[in-house]
N, C-alpha and C positions, 0 to 999 in steps of 0.2 A: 542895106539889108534891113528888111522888119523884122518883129520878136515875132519866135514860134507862134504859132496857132494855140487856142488855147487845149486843144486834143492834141498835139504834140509833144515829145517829149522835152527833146534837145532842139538845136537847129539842122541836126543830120540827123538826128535818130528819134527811131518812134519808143524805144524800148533800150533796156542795158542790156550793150553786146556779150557780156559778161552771163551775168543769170536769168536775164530776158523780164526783168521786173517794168512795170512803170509806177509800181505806188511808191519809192523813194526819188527824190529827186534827184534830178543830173546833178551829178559832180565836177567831171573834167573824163577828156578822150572816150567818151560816148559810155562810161561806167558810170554809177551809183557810188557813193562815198563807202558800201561796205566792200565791193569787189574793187575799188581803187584802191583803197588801203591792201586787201589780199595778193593785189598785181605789184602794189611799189614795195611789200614784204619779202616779196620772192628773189628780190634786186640782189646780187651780190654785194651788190653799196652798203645797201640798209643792212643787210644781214651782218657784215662787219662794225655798222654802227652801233647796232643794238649791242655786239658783245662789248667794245668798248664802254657803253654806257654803264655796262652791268659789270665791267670790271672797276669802272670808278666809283660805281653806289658800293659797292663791296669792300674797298678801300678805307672808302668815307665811315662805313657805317659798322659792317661785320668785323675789319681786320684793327679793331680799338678793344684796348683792356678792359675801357667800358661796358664796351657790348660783351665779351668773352664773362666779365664778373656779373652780371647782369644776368644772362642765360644760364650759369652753372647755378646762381642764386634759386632760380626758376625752376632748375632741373631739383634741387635738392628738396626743393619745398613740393615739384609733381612726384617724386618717389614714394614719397609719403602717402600720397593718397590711394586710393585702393586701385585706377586704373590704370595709376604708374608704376603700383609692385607688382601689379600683374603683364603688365609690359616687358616690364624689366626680368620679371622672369623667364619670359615666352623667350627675349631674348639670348639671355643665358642657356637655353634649352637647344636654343636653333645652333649657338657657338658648337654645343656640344656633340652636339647631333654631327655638324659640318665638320668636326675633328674626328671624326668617328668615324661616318665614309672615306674620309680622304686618308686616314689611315690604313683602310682596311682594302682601297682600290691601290694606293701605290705601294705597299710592303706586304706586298701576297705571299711571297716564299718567306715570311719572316717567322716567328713563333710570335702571335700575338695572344694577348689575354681575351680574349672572346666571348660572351655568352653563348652558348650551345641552346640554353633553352628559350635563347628570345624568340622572337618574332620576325617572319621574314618575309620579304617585299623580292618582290618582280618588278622592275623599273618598269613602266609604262611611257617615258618619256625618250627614251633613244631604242636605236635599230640592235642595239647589245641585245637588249631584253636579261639583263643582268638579275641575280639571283643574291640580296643579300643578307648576311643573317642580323637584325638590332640588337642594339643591348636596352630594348625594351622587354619588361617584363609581361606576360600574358596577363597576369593579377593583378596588375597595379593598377592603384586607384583613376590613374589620371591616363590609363593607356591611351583611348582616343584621341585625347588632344596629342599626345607626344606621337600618335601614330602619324595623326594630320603633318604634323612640325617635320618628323620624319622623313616624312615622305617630298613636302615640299623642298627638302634640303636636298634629300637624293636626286629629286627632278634639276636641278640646278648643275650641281658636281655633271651630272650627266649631259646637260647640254651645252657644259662648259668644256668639257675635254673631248666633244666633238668636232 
């Protein structure tokens, strides 16, 4: 056997079977080294490999006191700066918001403390088309954001208990 032509790709193939390229060079089994990686990813083999690998870097690296004191160091010193109390609040807001729905979707017959004057959302995210009332204030300063926060917590409850 001679080497391809120099207009050829492979010695069977004029182009990758795969994405029909010929400006990267052959690899192996008539693909290009990026759809040969894409084919041998999809391997139940490799797929099992990779989770082992990543439970042993995990082992190695994340599940040490080290790393654990290390991150919480990180974290105490990003609180402090202005985009991590604003994080940290957004967070705090969403907890509240998501204890708030989910009280008020699973103790319906119950006497809950309610606002009467909030603000109330029509779920847009499920087939309910549910109706219900926040304990956000119309006045308040920060109403849009907590309406945002709101609402993305409602969408969630909602296509969680579908």
């Amino acid at each position: 056997m001679s080497a391809p032509c120099k207009h050829q790709w492979s010695w069977e193939y004029t182009e990758c079977r795969y994405c029909g390229t010929i400006d990267s060079k052959h690899f192996c089994l008539g693909l290009c080294r990026k759809c040969y990686d894409k084919k041998r990813d999809k391997e139940p083999k490799r797929i099992e490999q990779k989770k082992e690998i990543s439970k042993r870097r995990y082992k190695r690296i994340k599940d040490t006191e080290k790393f654990r004191k290390s991150r919480n160091k990180y974290m105490v010193k990003f609180r402090k700066t202005i985009p991590g109390k604003l994080a940290h609040k957004r967070k705090l807001r969403q907890l509240k918001y998501r204890r708030y729905i989910k009280n008020i979707n699973e103790k319906k017959g119950k006497n809950l403390k309610r606002n009467k004057n909030g603000l109330k959302f029509r779920c847009e995210g499920c087939y309910k088309n549910c109706l219900i009332t926040s304990n956000i204030k119309p006045d308040s300063l920060y109403a849009m954001k907590n309406i945002n926060i709101f609402r993305e917590e409602q969408i969630k409850y909602c296509n969680k208990s579908i």
